[in-house]
C-alpha positions, -999 to +999 in steps of 0.1 A: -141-052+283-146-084+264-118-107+259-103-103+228-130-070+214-097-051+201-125-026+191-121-013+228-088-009+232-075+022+230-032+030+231-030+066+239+000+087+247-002+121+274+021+142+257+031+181+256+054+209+270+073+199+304+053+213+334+021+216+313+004+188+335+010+156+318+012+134+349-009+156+370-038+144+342-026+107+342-028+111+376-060+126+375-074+097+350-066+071+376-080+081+399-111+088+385-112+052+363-107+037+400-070+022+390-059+040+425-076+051+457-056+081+465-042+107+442-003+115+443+010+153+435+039+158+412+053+187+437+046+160+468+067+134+450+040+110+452+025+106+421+022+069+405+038+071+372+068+093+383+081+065+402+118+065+397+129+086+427+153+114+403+118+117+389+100+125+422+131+141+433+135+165+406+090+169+400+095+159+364+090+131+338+120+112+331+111+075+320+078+070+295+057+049+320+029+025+309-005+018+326-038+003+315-067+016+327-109+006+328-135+033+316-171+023+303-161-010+288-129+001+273-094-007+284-074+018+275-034+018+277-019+049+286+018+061+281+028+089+304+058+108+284+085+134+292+083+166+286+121+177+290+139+185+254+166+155+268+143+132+269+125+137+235+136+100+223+109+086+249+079+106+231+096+097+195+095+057+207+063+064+226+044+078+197+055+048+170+035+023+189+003+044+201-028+048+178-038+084+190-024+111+217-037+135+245-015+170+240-017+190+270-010+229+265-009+252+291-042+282+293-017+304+308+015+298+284-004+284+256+016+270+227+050+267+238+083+256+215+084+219+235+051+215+225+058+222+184+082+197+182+059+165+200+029+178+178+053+176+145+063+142+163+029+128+158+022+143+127+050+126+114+033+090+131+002+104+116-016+100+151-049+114+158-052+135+188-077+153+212-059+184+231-069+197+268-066+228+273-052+230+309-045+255+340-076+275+334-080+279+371-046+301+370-049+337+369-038+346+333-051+314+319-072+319+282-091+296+267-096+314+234-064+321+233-044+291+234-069+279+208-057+304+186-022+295+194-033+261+183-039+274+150-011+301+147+019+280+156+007+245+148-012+250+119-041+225+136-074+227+128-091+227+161-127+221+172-133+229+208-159+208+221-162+229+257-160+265+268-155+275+302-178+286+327-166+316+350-183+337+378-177+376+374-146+376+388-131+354+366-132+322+389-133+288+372-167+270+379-167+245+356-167+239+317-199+241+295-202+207+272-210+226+236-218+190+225-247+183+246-254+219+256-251+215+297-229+228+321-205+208+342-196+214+378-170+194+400-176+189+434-148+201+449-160+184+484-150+149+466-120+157+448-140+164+417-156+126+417-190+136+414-198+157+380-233+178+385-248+183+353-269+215+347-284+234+322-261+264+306-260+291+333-266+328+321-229+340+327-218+312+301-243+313+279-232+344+251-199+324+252-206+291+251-234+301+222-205+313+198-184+282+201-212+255+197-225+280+162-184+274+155-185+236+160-220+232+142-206+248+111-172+228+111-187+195+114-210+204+088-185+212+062-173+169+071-209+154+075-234+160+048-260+147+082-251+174+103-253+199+078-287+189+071-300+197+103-278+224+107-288+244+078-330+237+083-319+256+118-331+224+135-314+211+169-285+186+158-290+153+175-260+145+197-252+107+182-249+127+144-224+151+161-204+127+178-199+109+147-191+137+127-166+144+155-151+107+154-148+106+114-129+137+116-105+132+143-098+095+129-094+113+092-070+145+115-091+166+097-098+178+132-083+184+166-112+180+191-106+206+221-110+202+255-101+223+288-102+226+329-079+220+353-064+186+364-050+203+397-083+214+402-099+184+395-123+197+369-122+188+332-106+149+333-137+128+328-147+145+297-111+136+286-117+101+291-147+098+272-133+117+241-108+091+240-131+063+242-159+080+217-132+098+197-092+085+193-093+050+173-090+017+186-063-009+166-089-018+141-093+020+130-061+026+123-045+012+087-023-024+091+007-026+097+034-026+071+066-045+068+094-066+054+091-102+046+126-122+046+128-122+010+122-084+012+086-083-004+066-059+017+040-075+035+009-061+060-004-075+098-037-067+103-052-061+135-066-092+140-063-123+164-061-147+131-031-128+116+004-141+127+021-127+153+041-094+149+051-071+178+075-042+184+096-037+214+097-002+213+121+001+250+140-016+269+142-012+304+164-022+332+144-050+353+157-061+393+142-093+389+149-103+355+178-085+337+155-068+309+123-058+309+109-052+269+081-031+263+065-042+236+033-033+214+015-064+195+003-053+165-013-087+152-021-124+162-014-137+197+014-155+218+015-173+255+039-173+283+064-196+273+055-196+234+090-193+210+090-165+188+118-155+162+136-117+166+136-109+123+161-081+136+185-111+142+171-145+130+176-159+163+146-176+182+137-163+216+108-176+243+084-157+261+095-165+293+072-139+311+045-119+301+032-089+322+003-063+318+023-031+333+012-004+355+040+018+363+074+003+380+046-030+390+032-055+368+005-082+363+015-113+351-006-124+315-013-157+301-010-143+268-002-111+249-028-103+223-033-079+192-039-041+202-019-045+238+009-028+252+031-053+274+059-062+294+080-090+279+109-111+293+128-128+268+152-157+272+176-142+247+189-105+232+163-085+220+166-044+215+145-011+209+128-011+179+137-049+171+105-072+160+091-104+174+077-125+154+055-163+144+085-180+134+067-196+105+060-159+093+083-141+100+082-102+092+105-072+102+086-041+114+102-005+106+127+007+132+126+036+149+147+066+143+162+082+171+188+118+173+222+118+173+238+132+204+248+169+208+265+169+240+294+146+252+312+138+290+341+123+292+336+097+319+364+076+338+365+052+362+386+063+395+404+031+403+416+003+369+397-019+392+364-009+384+373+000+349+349-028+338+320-022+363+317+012+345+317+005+309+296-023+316+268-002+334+269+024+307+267+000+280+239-016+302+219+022+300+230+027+262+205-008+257+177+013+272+182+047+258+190+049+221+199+085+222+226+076+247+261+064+233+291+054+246+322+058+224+360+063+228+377+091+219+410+084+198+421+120+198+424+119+239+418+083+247+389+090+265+356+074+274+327+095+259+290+094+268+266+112+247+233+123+243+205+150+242+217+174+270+229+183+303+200+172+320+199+139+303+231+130+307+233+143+344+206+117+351+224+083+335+251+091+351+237+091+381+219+054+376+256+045+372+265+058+406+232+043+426+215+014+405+248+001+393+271+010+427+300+023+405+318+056+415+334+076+388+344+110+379+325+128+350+340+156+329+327+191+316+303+189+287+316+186+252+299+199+227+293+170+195+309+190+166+309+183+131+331+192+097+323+198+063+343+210+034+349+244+035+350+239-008+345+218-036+379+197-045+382+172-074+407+138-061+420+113-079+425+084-062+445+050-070+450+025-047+476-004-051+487-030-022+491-067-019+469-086+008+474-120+018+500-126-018+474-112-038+476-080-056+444-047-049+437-026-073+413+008-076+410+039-096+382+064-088+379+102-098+358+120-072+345+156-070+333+163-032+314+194-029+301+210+003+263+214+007+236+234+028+235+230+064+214+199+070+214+180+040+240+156+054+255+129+025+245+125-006+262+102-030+262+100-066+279+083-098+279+092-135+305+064-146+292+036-171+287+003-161+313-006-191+343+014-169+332+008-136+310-024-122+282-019-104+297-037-072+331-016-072+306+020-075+287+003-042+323-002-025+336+029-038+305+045-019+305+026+007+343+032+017+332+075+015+306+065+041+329+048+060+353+077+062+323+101+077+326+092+109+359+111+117+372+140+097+409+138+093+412+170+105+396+178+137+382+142+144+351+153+141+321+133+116+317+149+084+282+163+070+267+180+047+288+169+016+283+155-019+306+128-035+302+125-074+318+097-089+324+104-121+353+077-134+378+051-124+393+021-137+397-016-125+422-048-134+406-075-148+425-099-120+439-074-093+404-053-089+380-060-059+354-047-035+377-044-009+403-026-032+375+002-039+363+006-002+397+015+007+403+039-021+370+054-013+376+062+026+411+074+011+398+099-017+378+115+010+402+122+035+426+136+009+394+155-001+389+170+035+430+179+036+427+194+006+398+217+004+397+220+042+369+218+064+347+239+082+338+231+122+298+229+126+281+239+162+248+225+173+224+257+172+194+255+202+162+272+198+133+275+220+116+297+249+131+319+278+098+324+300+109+356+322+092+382+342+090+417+328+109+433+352+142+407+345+137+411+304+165+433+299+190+414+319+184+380+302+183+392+267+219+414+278+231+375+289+216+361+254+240+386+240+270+378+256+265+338+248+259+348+209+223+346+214+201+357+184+165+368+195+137+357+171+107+374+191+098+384+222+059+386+229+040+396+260+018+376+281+003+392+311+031+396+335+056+375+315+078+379+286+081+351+261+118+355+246+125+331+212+158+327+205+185+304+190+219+298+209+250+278+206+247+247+223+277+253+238+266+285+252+241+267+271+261+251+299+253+263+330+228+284+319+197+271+342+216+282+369+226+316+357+192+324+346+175+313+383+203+336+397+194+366+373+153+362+378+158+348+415+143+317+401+116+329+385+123+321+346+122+292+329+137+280+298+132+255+269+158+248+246+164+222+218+192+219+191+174+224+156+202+226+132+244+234+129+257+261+119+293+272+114+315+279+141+335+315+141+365+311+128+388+317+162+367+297+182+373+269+155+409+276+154+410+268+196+386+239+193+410+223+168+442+230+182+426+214+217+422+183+193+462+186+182+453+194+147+479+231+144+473+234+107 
């Protein structure tokens, strides 16, 4: 590629379901692109980007891994992500900084519920995306029909570009390109290196005929060109198609489609030249927006003549150098040693080392420039989602958003010794994973980790134990409950103290009123400026907001509520912000003793992939945990059960559902929503707590 061409660079993500083949196909892709010389198997332990050794250990994707790879005068930077439901903050942070996205779905399960939420993930990024379809070596496996699923479940609008190419028996041979009308076979005898190029074989042809008369009228309702041609019945020149195909994947008007096998070998190089001809490089994607320090919103264009402007988008753990940030450059450039300013915190930091990064290795780089992914080493603080920037123009990118946590362990240390060692390696792992807090509990005096699940949490913990050499004893789970009002109360409020020899006063009228699940806090005020200042309404709010974070009751955070403020009264001398933030966390916790409060339960929902023969023993087990089942649909030999269960329900149930199918089910499951807890079970949960009212 040539130095600074940011026209062929290309960030792309792997995403998908876990155990669809993400690394498997990264593994695959560098291989082929010549990055390594030997390809490493997921159920071996020996794969490249699974490199942490839980990761080999346990054959899944923990850590989103970074690598840059060479194809046909392109480099293109690839982020291997998790597929696990706990580690769903890795894809969220992943897919802020990538420009477009490879979404693997299985041909045997086709569209499962793991896969819905990373495809609403980059819709909500807005990323363009090609999807490979794989597994179609697997008995069981449909093209068509996870195509269809595609469309049913994801609402995508999908244009498969290959169809594959079977023997009688159903065997995979190889995939028929509908774009230039040839069959392609992989030579098994070199690990699917060499691709023979044929012309469609009769078996394929009735097939592969109706998806290219499918993909010719699609791209002719998005290019007036194709149409043309397509309409006069002439042969469509490849260039005009692969245009059309490029305007509307970079529009996501479409979802280009490819399939094989990257077990099999067959199917990856076609993948590698969609994302080159197809998923946009920096330049095709719109600037940049963000914050100037006067707050005026201001753009970075992709462009080695803007200022510099980067995102560190994770933060990892580094044996050499403390911490290692990974960080996208979104304009301008900046060397080794250059200063830069974190707008996050005003403070200056220097580039002290700068590193193109493949895997748990790196290169060392002279300079980071616009459109790169990179490892940074900073002399000074710098955190996930924080923005490094020309100190002469400085600008504050958007953050990223990241879950709260549904699941808790209390964690302690097993001598007062090593007290310190503990809460200093946790808070060291709470720096690289957002989604994973450390927090102590008042009602027991505990020391609380949280964060997306079992599975999750089970793995941090474990870092503590082996990176960080600190024994401890862990807890059962906790489930992260929350309160509401149970009904709407009016308060009136007056608060009247002397601080510090000078008198506080406040006067508010409140009416908090419990909403739909989900709608968290909302806020509102009706008093005129003439009885109330603007400033005291702001402290009067911000004191409620204050008060969320621990109900009075159970000690839980409070949701789901509306505070209308709808009159007060100040002293001319007496009144102050400080006065009204206090009266404001007071009103609602009279509010909450008042009108009581309702105890909320994280709600899961996903996929139990079982067996036939074991269906009637895992929905009887759904049943006893207060399972609700949504569907159940058949696939071959396998049932695919969606449901919704109480978070709480779910501990230890990977290992009761192995023992009931000897093994043979899987389940996905993710917390969607909270819903209210049955009114006994509430009753114990609060009186564990030392609430007995």
């Amino acid at each position: 590629m040539a130095e600074g061409d940011v026209r062929r660079i290309r960030n792309i993500g792997v995403i998908a379901h876990i155990d669809a083949g993400k690394t498997t196909l990264t593994e695959r892709i560098l291989y082929f692109s010549g990055k390594i010389h030997r390809m490493g198997e997921v159920h071996d332990g020996t794969t490249e980007m699974d490199w942490m050794d839980q990761e080999r250990e346990r054959g899944i994707t923990i850590t989103a891994a970074a690598t840059t790879v060479e194809w046909r005068g392109h480099a293109i930077n690839i982020i291997d992500t998790p597929g696990h439901v706990d580690f769903t903050a890795e894809v969220e942070r992943s897919l802020r900084v990538l420009d477009g996205a490879v979404v693997l779905f299985s041909g045997v399960e086709g569209v499962e519920s793991q896969s819905e939420a990373v495809w609403r993930q980059a819709d909500r990024y807005r990323v363009p995306r090609v999807a490979f379809v794989n597994k179609l070596d697997r008995v069981g496996s449909d093209f068509a029909r996870a195509v269809q699923d595609m469309v049913d479940k994801l609402g995508a609008t999908v244009l498969p570009l290959v169809s594959p190419w079977r023997d009688g028996e159903g065997r995979l041979l190889g995939m028929v390109d509908l774009v230039r009308w040839r069959a392609l076979r992989w030579d098994p005898e070199e690990s699917g290196r060499r691709v023979e190029v044929l012309p469609v074989p009769a078996e394929a042809e009735a097939e592969a005929a109706e998806w290219r008369e499918r993909l010719l009228e699609n791209l002719s309702e998005v290019s007036d060109a194709v149409a043309e041609w397509y309409l006069a019945g002439e042969d469509v020149p490849e260039d005009a198609l692969r245009t059309a195909i490029r305007t509307a994947t970079l529009d996501r008007l479409w979802v280009p489609v490819l399939g094989g096998s990257a077990l099999g070998n067959v199917g990856v190089q076609p993948v590698l030249d969609a994302v080159v001809a197809y998923l946009p490089s920096p330049v095709d994607v719109p600037p940049v927006q963000g914050f100037a320090p006067d707050g005026t919103r201001v753009e970075r264009r992709p462009s080695a003549d803007d200022p510099f402007a980067a995102l560190v988008f994770k933060v990892a753990a580094d044996p050499y150098a403390d911490r290692l940030l990974y960080t996208r450059v979104y304009s301008g450039r900046a060397a080794e040693g250059e200063v830069v300013v974190n707008t996050a915190t005003g403070r200056s930091v220097r580039l002290v080392r700068l590193f193109r990064l493949h895997a748990n290795r790196r290169e060392r780089l002279s300079e980071a420039r616009v459109g790169e992914i990179v490892g940074v080493i900073a002399s000074g603080p710098v955190s996930t989602g924080e923005t490094l920037a020309d100190p002469d123009h400085p600008v504050l990118l958007e953050r990223i958003a990241f879950p709260e946590p549904v699941v808790f362990f209390a964690v302690e240390a097993r001598s007062e010794r090593e007290e310190r060692a503990l809460r200093e390696a946790l808070d060291r792992i709470a720096q690289e994973d957002p989604t994973f807090q450390v927090r102590d509990d008042e009602a027991t005096g505990q020391v609380l980790v949280g964060g997306m699940g079992e599975l999750q949490l089970e793995v941090q913990l474990r870092r503590v134990h082996e990176e960080f050499g600190v024994p401890h004893r862990v807890g059962k789970p906790i489930v992260a409950y929350r309160e509401t009002l149970s009904r709407a109360v009016d308060i009136v409020e007056e608060w009247e103290q002397t601080l510090s020899g000078r008198g506080q006063y406040a006067k508010i009228l409140v009416r908090f009123e419990p909403l739909p699940r989900g709608a968290g806090f909302r806020f509102e005020s009706t008093v005129p400026p003439g009885v109330l200042a603007p400033e005291f309404v702001a402290a009067t709010r911000r004191g409620i907001e204050g008060g969320l974070g621990a109900s009075p009751i159970g000690g839980f955070p409070l949701t789901d509520l509306r505070a209308v403020l709808h009159g007060g009264r100040s002293h001319p001398v007496d009144s102050s912000e400080v006065a009204f933030e206090a009266c404001g966390t007071q009103a609602l916790r009279r509010a909450v003793e008042e009108g009581g409060a309702v105890l909320l339960e994280p709600v899961a929902e996903g996929d139990i992939i079982t067996p036939t023969e074991y269906l009637g023993e895992v929905v009887s087990d759904l049943g006893r945990r207060r399972g609700e089942i949504q569907s159940i649909q058949t696939r071959g030999v396998v049932e695919v059960v969606r449901c919704s269960i109480p978070l709480g329900e779910t501990f230890g149930y990977a290992t009761q559902l192995r023992s009931l199918t000897q093994g043979r089910a899987v389940h996905t499951l993710r917390v969607t929503r909270y819903d209210a807890v049955p009114e006994g079970m509430a009753r114990e949960v609060l009186r564990s707590r030392g609430y007995d009212g």
